[in-house]
GUNU-580672 format. One record per residue (C-alpha): residue in three letters; z, y, x. Coordinates in Angstrom, 1 decimal, m for minus. Example, Ala and Ser with C-alpha at 12.3 -4.5 7.8 and 13.67 -1.06 7.14 Angstrom:
2
- ALA; 7.8; m4.5; 12.3
- SER; 7.1; m1.1; 13.7
//
This chain:
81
- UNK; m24.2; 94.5; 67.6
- UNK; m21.4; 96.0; 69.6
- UNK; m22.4; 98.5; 72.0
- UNK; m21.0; 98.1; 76.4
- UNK; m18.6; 100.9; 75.6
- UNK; m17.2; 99.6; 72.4
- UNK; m16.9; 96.4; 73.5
- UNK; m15.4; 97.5; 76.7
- UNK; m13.0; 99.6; 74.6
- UNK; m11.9; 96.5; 72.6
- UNK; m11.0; 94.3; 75.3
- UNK; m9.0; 96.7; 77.2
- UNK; m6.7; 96.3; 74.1
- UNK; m6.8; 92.4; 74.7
- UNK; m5.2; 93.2; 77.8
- UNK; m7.8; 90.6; 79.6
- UNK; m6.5; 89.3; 83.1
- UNK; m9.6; 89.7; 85.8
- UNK; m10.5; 86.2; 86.0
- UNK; m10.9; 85.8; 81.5
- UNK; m13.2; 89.5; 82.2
- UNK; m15.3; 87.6; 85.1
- UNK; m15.6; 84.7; 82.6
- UNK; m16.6; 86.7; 79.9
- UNK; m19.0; 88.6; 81.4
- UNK; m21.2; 85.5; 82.8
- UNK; m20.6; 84.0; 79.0
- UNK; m22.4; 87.2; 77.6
- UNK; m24.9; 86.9; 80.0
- UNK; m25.9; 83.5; 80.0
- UNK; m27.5; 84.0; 76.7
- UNK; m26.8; 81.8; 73.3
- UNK; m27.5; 78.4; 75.4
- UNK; m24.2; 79.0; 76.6
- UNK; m22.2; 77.0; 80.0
- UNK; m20.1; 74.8; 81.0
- UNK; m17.1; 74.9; 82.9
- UNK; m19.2; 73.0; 86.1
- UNK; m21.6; 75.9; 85.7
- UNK; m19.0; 78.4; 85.5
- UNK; m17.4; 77.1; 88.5
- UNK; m20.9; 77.6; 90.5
- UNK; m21.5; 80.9; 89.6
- UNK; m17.6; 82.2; 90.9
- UNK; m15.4; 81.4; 94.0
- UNK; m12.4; 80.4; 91.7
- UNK; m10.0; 77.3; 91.7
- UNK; m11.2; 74.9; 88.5
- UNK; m7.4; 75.3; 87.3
- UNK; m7.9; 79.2; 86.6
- UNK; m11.4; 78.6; 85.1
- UNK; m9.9; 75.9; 82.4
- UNK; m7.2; 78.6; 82.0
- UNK; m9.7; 81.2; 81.3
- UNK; m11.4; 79.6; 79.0
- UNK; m8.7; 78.4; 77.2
- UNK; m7.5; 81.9; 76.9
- UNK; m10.5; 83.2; 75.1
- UNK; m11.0; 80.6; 73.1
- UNK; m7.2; 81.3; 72.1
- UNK; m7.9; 84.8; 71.3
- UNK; m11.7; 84.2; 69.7
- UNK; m14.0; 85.7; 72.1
- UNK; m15.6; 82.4; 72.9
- UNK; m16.6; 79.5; 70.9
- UNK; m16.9; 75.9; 72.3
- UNK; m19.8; 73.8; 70.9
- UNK; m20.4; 70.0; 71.9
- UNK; m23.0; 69.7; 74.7
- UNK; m25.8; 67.6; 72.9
- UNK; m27.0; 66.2; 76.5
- UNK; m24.1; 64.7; 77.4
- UNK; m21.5; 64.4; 74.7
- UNK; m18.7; 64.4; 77.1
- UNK; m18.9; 67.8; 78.0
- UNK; m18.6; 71.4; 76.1
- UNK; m20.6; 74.1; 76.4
- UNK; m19.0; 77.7; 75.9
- UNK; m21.0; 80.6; 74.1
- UNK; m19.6; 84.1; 72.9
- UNK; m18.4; 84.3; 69.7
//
């Protein structure tokens, strides 16, 4: 397991935008039962547009997976890779 400062480290070299960080960070949190982007958009103040962009980002660049919501089929829930 990656230490705060290592992974802190890495991610500056990602060159994460504040919004992907934010997202990240309440990802990590959340624990391995993950959210989903109606979650996500309760816990910050930010338009559902950059949310979906966010995510889309890190699942683009691996720091997120996105697993089927077994609840309700027509949602994802989002976990850290």
């Amino acid at each position: 397991m990656m230490s705060n400062e290592q992974l802190q480290e890495e991610l500056k070299d990602l060159k994460l935008t504040k919004s992907q960080m934010i997202v990240l960070d309440i990802l990590r949190t959340s624990g391995k039962n993950g959210v989903t982007p109606k979650q996500l958009l309760d816990k910050v103040s930010f338009a559902p547009r950059t949310v979906r962009y966010a995510l889309r980002k890190l699942l683009k660049k691996k720091l997120i997976k996105r697993v089927p919501c077994l609840q309700d089929m027509r949602q994802w829930i989002y976990v850290p890779a």
